[in-house]
N, C-alpha and C positions, 0 to 999 in steps of 0.2 A: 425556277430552281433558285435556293437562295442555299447557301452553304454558310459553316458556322454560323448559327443561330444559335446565340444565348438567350436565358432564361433562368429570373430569382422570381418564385410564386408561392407565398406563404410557408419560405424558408426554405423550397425545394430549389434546386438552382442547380446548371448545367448549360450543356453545349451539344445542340444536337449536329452532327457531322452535314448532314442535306438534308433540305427540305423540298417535298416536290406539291405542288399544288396544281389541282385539273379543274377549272374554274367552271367548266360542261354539266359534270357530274359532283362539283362541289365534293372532291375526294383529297385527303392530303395523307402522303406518303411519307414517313421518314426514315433515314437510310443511317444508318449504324454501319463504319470502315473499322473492321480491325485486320490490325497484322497479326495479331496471334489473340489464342485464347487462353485466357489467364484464369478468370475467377468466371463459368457460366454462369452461378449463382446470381452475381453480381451485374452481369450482363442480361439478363434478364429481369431481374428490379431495375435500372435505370431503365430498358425502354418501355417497361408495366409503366412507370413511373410519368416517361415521356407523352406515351400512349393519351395517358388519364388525362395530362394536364395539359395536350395539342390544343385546345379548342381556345384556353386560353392567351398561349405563346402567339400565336398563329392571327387572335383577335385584331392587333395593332396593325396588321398590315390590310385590313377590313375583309379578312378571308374567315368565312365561318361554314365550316367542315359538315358534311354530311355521316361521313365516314372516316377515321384515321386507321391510317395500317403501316404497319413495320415492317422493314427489311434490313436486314443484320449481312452484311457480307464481307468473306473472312478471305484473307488472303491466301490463295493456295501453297500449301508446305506442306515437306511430309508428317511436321510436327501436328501442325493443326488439321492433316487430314488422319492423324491415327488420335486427335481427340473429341473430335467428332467424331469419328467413329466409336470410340469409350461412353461418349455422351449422348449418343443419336436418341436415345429413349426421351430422357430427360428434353432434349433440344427440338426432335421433332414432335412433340405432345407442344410444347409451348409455340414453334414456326410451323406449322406442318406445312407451308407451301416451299416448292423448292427454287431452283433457280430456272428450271425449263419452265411450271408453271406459274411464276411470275412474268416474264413473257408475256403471256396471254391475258393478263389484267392488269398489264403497263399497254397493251395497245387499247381496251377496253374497260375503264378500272368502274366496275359495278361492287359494290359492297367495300367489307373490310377484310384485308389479310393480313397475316404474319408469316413472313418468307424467312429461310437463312438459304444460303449459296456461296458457292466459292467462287472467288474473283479466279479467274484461269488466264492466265498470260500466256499468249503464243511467243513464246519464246526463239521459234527458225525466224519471224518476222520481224526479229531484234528485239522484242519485248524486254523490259527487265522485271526483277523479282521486287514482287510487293513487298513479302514477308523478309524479314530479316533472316542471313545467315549464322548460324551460331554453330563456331569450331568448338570443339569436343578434344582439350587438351590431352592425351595419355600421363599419367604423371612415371615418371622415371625411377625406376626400383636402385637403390644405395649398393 
């Protein structure tokens, strides 16, 4: 696992959040953390983008990929579970794996996938909140 990994490759350049490498099955995983969802559009060209250009980020640390695959996981809010839910067409056509079936091919990683999932905090177990809270001022009538 290597976290923030940079990357400038024929003027494409960025920061991918983690990086996971299975040296077995010559598979490499990268993991997209947001706390909220802003622009999908945009979140889905950066990791099209990550996706395309793994093999060469990845080259320098003498790891050369069989398979790359993405994993986008969003902090659970009720903001960002009512825009995933607006977006689930759009978002599951591009991740269709979820967070139960990734599971199953982080114990076994065969092929390539594209997962999104919400990060779920137990909260009774003291957990705290990934996602940012945002008060919602009333404004005051004159």
């Amino acid at each position: 696992m290597v976290p923030e990994v940079s990357f400038s490759i024929w003027g494409e350049r960025g920061v991918i959040d983690v990086v996971l490498w299975h040296p077995a099955t010559r598979s490499l995983l990268l993991i997209e953390l947001k706390t909220e969802i802003v622009d999908p559009g945009e979140l889905l060209g950066t990791m099209d983008r990550r996706r395309r250009l793994a093999p060469e980020i990845v080259a320098g640390r003498g790891w050369d990929p069989l398979t790359v695959s993405a994993w986008i996981i969003v902090a659970d809010s009720r903001t960002n579970q009512r825009r995933l839910r607006q977006l689930r067409t759009m978002l599951r056509s591009a991740c269709p794996v979820d967070g139960r079936s990734i599971r199953a091919w982080l114990r076994d990683p065969k092929g390539s996938v594209a997962a999104l999932s919400m990060w779920v905090v137990d909260r009774t177990a003291g957990g705290e909140r990934l996602a940012p809270t945002q008060r919602v001022r009333v404004a005051l009538r004159a």
